[in-house]
N, C-alpha and C positions, 0 to 999 in steps of 0.2 A: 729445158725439159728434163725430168727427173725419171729415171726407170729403176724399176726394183722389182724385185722376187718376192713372193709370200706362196706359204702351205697353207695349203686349205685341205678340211673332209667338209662331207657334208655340210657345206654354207657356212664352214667355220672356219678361223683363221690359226694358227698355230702364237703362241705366245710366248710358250717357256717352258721349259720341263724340269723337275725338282729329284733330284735322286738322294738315298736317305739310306746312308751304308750304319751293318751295325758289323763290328768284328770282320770289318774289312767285306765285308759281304752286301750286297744291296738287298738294304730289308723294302723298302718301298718306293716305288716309281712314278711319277704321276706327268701327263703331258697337259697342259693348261690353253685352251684355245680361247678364243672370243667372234662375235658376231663382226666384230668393226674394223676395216681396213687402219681406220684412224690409229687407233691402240694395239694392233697386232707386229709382231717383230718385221722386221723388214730386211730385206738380204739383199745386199749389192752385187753381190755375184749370182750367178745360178748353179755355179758348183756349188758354193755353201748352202743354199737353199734346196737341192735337188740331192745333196748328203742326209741332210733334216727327215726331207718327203720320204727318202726309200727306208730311212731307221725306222718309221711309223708308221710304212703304207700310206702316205698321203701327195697330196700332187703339189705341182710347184704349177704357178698361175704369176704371171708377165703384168705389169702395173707402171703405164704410164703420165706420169704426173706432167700438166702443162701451165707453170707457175707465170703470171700475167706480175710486171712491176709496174 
């Protein structure tokens, strides 16, 4: 059995976020979500994943996986 962490907002998964300094400065920000458990980041901890939710306002949501050999 496999457990992980993932952000979500609204029905969305958290993915990655892209920071873009210019002159040492952040010229632009972007947080990248998706619909799919499949392809969204996955956190083994809940500290790391519950540091992600409070940076963006978003929640951290418990995901059990039960892998059959």
């Amino acid at each position: 059995m496999e457990t992980y962490y993932v952000v979500e907002v609204n029905g969305r998964y958290y993915e990655n976020e892209t920071v873009l300094y210019s002159d040492n400065e952040i010229f632009e920000h972007s947080v990248r979500t998706n619909k799919s458990l499949l392809e969204c980041k996955r956190f083994y901890s809940k500290a790391d994943a519950q540091e992600t939710a409070d940076k963006h306002g978003f929640v951290v949501r418990k995901v059990i996986v039960k892998v059959e050999e």
